[in-house]
N, C-alpha and C positions, 0 to 999 in steps of 0.2 A: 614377373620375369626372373630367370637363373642364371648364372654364369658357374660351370664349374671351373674350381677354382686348380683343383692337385686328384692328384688318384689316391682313392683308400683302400684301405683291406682291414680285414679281420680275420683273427685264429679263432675260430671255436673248438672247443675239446672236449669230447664226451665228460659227463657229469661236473663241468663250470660253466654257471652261470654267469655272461658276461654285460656289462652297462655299459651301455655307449656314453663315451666323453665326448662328444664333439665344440670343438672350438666358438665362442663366444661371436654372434653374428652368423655362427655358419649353419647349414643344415649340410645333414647326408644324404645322398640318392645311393640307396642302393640297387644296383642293377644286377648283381648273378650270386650265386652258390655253389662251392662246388670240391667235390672231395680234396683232402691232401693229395699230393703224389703216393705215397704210401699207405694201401689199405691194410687196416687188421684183420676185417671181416667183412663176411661176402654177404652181410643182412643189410635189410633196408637201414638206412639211418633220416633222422627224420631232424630238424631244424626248427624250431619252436619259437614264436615270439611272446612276449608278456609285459602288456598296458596297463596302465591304471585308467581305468572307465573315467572321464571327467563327472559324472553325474553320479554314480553309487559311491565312486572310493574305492571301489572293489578290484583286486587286478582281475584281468580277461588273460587267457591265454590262446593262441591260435596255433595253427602249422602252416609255415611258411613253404615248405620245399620239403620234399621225401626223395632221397637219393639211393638208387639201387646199384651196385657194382657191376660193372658189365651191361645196364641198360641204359642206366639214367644217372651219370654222373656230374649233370650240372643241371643247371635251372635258371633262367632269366627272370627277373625283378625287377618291379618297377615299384619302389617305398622309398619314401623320402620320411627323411626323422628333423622335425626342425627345431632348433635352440629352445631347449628347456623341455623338452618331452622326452619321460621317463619310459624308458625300452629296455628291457634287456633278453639276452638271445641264449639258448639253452638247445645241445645239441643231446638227440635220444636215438643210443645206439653206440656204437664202440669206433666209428669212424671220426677222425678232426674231419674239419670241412672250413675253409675258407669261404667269407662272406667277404664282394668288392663293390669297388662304384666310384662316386667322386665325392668330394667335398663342394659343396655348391655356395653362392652366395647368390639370397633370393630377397630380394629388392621388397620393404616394405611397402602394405600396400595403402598408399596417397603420396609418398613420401618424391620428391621432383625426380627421384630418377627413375622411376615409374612410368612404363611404357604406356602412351596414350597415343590412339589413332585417330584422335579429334586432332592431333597435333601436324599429322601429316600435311605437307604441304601440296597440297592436290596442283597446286597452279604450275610444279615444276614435272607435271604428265602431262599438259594438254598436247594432243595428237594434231592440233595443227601447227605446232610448231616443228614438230619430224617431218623431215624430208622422206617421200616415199617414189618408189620406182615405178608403181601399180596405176601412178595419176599419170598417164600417157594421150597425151590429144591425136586421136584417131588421124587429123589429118596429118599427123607428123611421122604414120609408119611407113616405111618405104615398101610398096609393093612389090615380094619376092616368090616367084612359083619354083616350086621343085618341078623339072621334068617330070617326074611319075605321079603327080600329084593334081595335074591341070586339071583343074574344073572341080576337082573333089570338096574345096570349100567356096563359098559362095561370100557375096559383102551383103 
């Protein structure tokens, strides 16, 4: 389970690579990408991330988001980065672009504030304790005919 906590952002800038710091306990969700207000250039720009593989050592790099001026100027995102993994984000092309989201706190997992649905209390749903208007005793409704209606329903 997550709770975000504050809004993030980040500046990227053509040719700096940048490492995410994120706050101690916290993870990041990043949710979108998306140019400065101001363009230099009307080429694709392209948003890159780079991991370190836990198993070779080796970094990996991928492409996150490819933004074109005038078609595609943003991108939604669903990456979360959590405490202690090595990210850093590398923009390729001549446009800044802004990376956002939130700063989230995500609940270790066993630890008691840890969502468990064993723990619900089922006994505070049972439906025969709601009142309902649908349990009606047939002998209790008062027999009403609309004039233009007579005889159209039957008992």
């Amino acid at each position: 389970m997550s709770t975000a906590l504050a809004f993030w952002a980040q500046k990227l800038e053509p040719g700096k690579k940048i490492r995410l710091e994120q706050p101690a306990e916290l993870a990041i969700k990043i949710t979108g990408v998306t140019f400065d207000e101001t363009l230099v250039n009307n080429e694709r720009t392209s948003v890159k991330a780079h991991v370190k593989d836990e198993e070779s050592d080796k970094p990996v790099s991928f492409v996150l988001a490819n933004l074109i001026p005038g078609k595609i100027e943003s991108q939604l995102l669903d990456l979360i980065v959590v405490e202690g993994e090595e990210i850093e984000f590398e923009v390729i092309g001549k446009n800044t672009v802004y990376l956002s989201g939130n700063l989230i706190y995500q609940v270790p997992p066993g630890s008691d504030d840890e969502f468990d649905e064993d723990d619900d209390d089922e006994d505070s749903y049972l439906l025969q304790d709601v009142g309902s208007d649908v349990e009606i005793n047939p002998d209790e409704l008062m027999d009403v005919e609309d004039e233009g209606d007579s005889g159209r329903f039957e008992d």
